[in-house]
N, C-alpha and C positions, 0 to 999 in steps of 0.2 A: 504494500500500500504506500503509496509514492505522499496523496497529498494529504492524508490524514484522516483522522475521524471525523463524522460529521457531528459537530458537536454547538450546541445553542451559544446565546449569547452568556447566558444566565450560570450555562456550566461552564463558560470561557471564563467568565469572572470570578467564578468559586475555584477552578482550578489555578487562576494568578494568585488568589487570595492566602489558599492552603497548601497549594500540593506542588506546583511549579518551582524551584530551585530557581533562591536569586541569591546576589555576591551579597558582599560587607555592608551593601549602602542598600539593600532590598529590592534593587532591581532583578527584576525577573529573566535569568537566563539561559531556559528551558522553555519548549513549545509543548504542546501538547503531545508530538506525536512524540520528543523527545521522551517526556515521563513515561511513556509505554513503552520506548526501547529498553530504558534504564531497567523500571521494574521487571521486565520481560527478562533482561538479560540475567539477574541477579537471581530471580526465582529460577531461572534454567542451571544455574549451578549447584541444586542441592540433586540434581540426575547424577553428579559424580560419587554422589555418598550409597548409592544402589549398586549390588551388587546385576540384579536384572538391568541388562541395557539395551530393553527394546525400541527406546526412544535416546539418540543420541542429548546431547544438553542444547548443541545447536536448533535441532527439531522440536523439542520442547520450547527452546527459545521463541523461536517462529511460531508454532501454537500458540502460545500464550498471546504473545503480540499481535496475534491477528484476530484472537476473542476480545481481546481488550479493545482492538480498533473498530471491529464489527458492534462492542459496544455490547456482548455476549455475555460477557463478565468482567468483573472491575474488581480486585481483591479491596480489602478495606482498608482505613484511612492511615494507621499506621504503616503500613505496607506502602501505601503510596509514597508517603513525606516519607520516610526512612530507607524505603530499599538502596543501597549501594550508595549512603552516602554514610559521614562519621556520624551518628547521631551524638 
C-alpha cells in the first residue's frame, strides 16, 4: 500500500495528538502510514522467539501492516505510542 490508509479527519487529529512520534519541540514526525510500519515491524519480531516458522517475521511483518492499513485491526493504545521506541 503505496499511499496509505484511508483515514478521516477526526482520526488524523487523534493520531497527531497521541500516537504519531514527534522530536524535542513536539513536532510530529511520523505519518500515519509510518506508525503502521513501525508497529508492524516491531510486533513481526516476536516470530523469532517460535520455534514453529510457518510464517517468516518479514510475512508477519507484511500481514500485520496490511490489516492495520485495510483498517482490519489496530492493536491498542499502548502498542501504538510504544512499539519500537524507548518508552
Amino acid at each position: 500500500m503505496k499511499e496509505g490508509p484511508k483515514l478521516s479527519i477526526n482520526a488524523l487529529k487523534v493520531l497527531e495528538k497521541r500516537y504519531l512520534l514527534k522530536d524535542d519541540k513536539q513536532n510530529v514526525i511520523e505519518t500515519p502510514l509510518g506508525l503502521f510500519k513501525r508497529v508492524a515491524k516491531y510486533i513481526a519480531q516476536a516470530e523469532r522467539h517460535f520455534k514453529s516458522r510457518k510464517y517468516s517475521p518479514s510475512q508477519v511483518e507484511e500481514n500485520f501492516f496490511q490489516m492495520m492499513c485495510n483498517l482490519e485491526f489496530l492493536p491498542n493504545s499502548p502498542v501504538l505510542m510504544n512499539a519500537a521506541t524507548a518508552i
